[in-house]
C-alpha positions in Angstrom: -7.5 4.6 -54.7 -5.8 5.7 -58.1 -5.6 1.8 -59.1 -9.5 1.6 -58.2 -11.0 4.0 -60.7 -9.2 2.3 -63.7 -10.8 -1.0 -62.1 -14.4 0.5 -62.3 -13.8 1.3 -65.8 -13.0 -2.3 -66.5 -16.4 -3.2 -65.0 -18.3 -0.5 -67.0 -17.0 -1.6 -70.1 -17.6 -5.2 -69.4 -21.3 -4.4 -69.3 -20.9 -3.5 -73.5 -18.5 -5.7 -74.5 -18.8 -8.5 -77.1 -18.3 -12.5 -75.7 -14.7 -11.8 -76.9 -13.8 -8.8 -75.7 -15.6 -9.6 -72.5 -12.9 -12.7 -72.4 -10.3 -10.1 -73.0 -12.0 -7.7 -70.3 -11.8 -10.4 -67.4 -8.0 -11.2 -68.4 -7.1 -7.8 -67.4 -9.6 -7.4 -64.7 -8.1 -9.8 -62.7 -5.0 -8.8 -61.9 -6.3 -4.7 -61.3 -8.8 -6.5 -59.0 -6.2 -9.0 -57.5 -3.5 -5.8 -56.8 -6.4 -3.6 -55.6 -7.4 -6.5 -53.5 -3.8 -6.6 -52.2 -3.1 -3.4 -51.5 -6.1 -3.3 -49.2 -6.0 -6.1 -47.4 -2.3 -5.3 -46.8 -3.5 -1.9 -45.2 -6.2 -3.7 -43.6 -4.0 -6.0 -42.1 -1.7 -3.2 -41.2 -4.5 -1.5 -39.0 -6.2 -4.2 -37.7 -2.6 -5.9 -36.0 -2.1 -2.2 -34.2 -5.6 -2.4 -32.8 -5.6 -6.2 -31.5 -1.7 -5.7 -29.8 -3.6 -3.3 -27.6 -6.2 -5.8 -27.3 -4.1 -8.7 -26.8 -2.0 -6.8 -24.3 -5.1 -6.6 -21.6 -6.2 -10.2 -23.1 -3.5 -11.8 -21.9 -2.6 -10.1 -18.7 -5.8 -10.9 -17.8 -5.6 -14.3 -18.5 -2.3 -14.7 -16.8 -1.9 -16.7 -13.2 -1.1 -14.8 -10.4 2.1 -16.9 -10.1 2.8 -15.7 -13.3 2.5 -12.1 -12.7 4.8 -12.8 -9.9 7.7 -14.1 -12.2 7.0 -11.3 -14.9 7.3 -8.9 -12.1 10.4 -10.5 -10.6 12.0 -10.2 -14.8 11.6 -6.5 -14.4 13.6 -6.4 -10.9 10.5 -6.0 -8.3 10.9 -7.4 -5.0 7.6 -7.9 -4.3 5.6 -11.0 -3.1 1.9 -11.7 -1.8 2.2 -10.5 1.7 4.1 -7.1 0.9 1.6 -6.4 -1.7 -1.2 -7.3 1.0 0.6 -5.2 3.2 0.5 -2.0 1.2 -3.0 -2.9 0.3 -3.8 -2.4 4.3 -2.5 0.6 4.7 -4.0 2.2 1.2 -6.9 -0.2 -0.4 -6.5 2.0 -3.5 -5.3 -0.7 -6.2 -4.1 1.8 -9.0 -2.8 4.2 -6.5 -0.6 1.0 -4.9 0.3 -0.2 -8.4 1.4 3.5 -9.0 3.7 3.3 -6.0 5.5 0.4 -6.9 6.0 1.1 -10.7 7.1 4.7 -9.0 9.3 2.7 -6.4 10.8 0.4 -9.3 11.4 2.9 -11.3 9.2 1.0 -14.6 7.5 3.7 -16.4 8.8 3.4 -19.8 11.2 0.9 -18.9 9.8 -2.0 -20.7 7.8 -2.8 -24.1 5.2 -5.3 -24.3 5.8 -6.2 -27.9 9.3 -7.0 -27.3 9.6 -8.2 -24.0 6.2 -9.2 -23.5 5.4 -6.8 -20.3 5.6 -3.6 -19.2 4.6 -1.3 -16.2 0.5 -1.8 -17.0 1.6 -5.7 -15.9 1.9 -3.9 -12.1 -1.8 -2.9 -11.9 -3.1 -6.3 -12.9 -0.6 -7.7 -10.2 -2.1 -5.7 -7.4 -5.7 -6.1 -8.7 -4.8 -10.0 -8.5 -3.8 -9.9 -5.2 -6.3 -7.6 -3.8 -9.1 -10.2 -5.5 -7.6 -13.2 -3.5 -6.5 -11.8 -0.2 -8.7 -11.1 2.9 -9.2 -7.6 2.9 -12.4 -7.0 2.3 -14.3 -5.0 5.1 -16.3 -7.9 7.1 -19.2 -7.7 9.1 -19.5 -6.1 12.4 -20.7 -8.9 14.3 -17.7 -10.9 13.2 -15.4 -8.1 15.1 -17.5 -8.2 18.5 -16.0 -11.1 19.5 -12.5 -10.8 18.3 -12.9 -7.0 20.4 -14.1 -8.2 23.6 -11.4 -11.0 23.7 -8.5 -8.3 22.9 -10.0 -6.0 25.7 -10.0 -8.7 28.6 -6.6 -10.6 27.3 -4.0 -10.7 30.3 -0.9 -10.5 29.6 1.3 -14.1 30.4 4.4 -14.5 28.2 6.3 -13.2 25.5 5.0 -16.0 23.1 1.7 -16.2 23.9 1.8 -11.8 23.9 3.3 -12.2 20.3 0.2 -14.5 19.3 -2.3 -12.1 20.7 0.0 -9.4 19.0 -0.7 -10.9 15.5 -4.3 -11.6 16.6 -5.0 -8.1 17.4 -3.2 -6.3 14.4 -5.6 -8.4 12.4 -8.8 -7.4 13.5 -7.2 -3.8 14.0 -7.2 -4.1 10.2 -10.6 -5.1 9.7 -11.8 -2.0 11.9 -9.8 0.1 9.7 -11.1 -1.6 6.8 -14.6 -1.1 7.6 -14.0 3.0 8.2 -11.8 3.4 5.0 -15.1 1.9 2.6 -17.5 3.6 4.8 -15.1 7.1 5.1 -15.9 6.7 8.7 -13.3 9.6 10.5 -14.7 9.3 13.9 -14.2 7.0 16.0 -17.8 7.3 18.2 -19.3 6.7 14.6 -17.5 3.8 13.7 -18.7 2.5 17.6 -21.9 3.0 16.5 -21.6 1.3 12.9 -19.8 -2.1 14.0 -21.0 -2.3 18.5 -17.5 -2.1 19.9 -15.6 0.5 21.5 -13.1 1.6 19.1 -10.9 3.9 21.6 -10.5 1.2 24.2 -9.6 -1.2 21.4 -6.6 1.2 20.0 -5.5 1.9 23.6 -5.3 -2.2 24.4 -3.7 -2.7 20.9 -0.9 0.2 21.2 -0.1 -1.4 24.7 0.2 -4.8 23.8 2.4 -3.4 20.3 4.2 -1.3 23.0 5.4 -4.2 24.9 5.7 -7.3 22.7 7.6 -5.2 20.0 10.6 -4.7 22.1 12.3 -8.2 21.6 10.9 -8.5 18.3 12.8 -6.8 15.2 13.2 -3.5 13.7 11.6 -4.3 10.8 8.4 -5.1 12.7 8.3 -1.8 14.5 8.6 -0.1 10.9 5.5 -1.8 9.9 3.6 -1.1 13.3 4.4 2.3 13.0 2.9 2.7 9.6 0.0 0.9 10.1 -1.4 2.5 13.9 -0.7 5.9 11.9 -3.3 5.0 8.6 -5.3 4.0 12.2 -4.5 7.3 13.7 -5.2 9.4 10.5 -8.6 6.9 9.8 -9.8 8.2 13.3 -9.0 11.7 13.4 -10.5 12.2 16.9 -8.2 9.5 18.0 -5.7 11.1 15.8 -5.7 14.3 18.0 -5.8 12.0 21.5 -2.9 9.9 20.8 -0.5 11.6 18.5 2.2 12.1 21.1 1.7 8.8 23.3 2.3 6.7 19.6 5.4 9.1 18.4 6.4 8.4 21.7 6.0 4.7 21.8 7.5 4.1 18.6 10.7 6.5 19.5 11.3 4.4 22.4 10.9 1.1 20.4 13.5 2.7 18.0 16.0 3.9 20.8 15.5 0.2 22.4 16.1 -1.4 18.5 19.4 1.0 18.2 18.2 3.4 16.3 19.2 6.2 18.3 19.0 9.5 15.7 15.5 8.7 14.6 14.2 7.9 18.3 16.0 11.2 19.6 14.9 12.9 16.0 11.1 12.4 17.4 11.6 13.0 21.3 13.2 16.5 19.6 10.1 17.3 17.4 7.7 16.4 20.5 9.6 18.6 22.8 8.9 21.7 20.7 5.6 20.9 19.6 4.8 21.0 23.2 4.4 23.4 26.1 4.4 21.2 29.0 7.6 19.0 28.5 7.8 17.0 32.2 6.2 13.7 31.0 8.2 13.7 27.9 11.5 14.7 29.3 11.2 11.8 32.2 10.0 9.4 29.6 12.7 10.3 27.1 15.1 10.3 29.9 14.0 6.7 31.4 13.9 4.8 28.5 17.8 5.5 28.0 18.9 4.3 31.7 18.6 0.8 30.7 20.4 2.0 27.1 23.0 4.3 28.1 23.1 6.1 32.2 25.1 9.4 30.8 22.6 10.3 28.0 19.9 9.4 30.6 21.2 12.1 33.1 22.4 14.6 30.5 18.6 14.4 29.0 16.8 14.9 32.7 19.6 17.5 32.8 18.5 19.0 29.9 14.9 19.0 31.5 15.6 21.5 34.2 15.6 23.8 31.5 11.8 23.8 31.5 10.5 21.5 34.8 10.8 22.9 38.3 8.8 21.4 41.3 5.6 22.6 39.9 5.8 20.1 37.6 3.8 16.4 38.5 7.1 14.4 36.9 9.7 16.8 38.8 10.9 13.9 40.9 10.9 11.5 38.7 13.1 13.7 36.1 15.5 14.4 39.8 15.4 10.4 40.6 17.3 9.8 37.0 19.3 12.5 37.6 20.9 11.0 40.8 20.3 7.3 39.7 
């Protein structure tokens, strides 16, 4: 601004000058103009980058392929691909608040700089949001489920391969009941009947069975993930929540006892015994499903039991049959 008033000056004297002196005028006009100009359009520029990197940041993460976003994220050490993404996604359909997890679980925030590397942790969000736009987890429609329901409610039961299909079956329209509660903030199961024509209750019960069962020959891993998803079920329904709480800690401690993971299978028997008053049911069923793991602990557990079952109890004898078994 200092070199701009002497430039105006120029321009007011041009108005009264003589055809020489107007000659003269221009000669030193020019280059004021051309270092005013300069100045400028360097500040300009200056300004004007700043504002399009932000720009060209979103620009170009949008624009990217998912495949892409998959190798970007794999340069910044995520171990992440399509179906564990989906699989987060299940559980909470919140796309920022999974992105937020994983930058949190990766440890990104600050990490990286998108003008020198060419990514950072905002690359996470437009990962998940890519994902979440191609995968099936949208909430369907209800009529689509009724079939799906009725067949899981009159399945039989025939062999451990055909179980593990009907397994995958299930756990898949499981998560398009629990879809269709979390976008309608359905907490009640009997209200959820009503909004998609099945009976919700019966369909838990038949899926937590058929879990029960097939996932003791399948792996660890797999009872980890079951055990996350039927409690985002559980927590969804909150009148099922109430009904079932024990049976499914239950279930899954005795998946993890059968899958060797003794401390957090006894670590939940432990919590259920003193959450409870009337301990005969879970005493015999944390004492049976160690006689086919290990007979002492068996015993010393329906030992243990005495403690707080006598014959009033209904599972007395069966606690007293492990005992001598």
């Amino acid at each position: 601004e200092v070199k701009k008033a002497p430039a105006k000056k120029t321009a007011a004297k041009k108005a009264e000058a003589k055809p020489a002196e107007e000659k003269k005028a221009e000669v030193k006009k020019a280059p004021t103009k051309k270092a005013a100009a300069k100045k400028t359009t360097a500040k300009k520029t200056t300004t004007k980058k700043a504002t399009t990197k932000k720009m060209t940041k979103e620009e170009q993460y949008t624009k990217l392929s998912i495949d892409t976003c998959f190798d970007l994220a794999k340069a910044m050490s995520m171990d992440v691909t399509r179906d564990s993404i989906i699989q987060q996604l299940i559980l909470n359909p919140d796309v920022k608040s999974v992105a937020q997890d994983l930058v949190n679980k990766y440890q990104l925030k600050g990490k990286f700089n998108f003008e020198d590397d060419g990514y950072d942790e905002d690359l996470v969000e437009v990962l998940v949001s890519k994902v979440y736009a191609s995968a099936d987890i949208k909430p369907q429609k209800a009529e689509d489920l009724q079939a799906d329901v009725d067949h899981a409610l009159n399945y039989k039961y025939t062999d451990v391969v055909a179980d593990g299909e009907e397994y995958k079956a299930q756990f898949d329209t499981m998560r398009k009941v629990l879809m269709i509660a979390q976008h309608k903030d359905i907490h009640d199961s009997k209200k959820l009947d009503e909004e998609i024509g099945i009976d919700v209750e019966k369909f838990v019960e038949e899926f937590m069975d058929l879990a029960y069962s097939v996932l003791k020959t399948w792996k660890y891993e797999d009872v980890d993930y079951y055990e996350h998803f039927i409690y985002a079920v559980l927590s969804q329904l909150e009148d099922l929540h109430n009904t079932y709480r024990n049976r499914i800690m239950m279930d899954v401690a005795d998946l993890y006892i059968l899958h060797g993971d003794y401390g957090l299978g006894d670590a939940d028997y432990g919590y259920i015994l003193r959450e409870n008053q009337i301990k005969d049911y879970i005493y015999y069923r944390y004492a049976s499903i160690y006689e086919g793991v290990d007979k002492d602990k068996a015993k010393q557990i329906a030992n243990q039991a005495l403690q707080f079952v006598d014959d009033r109890f209904t599972y007395y004898p069966n606690i007293i049959a492990v005992l001598e078994g």
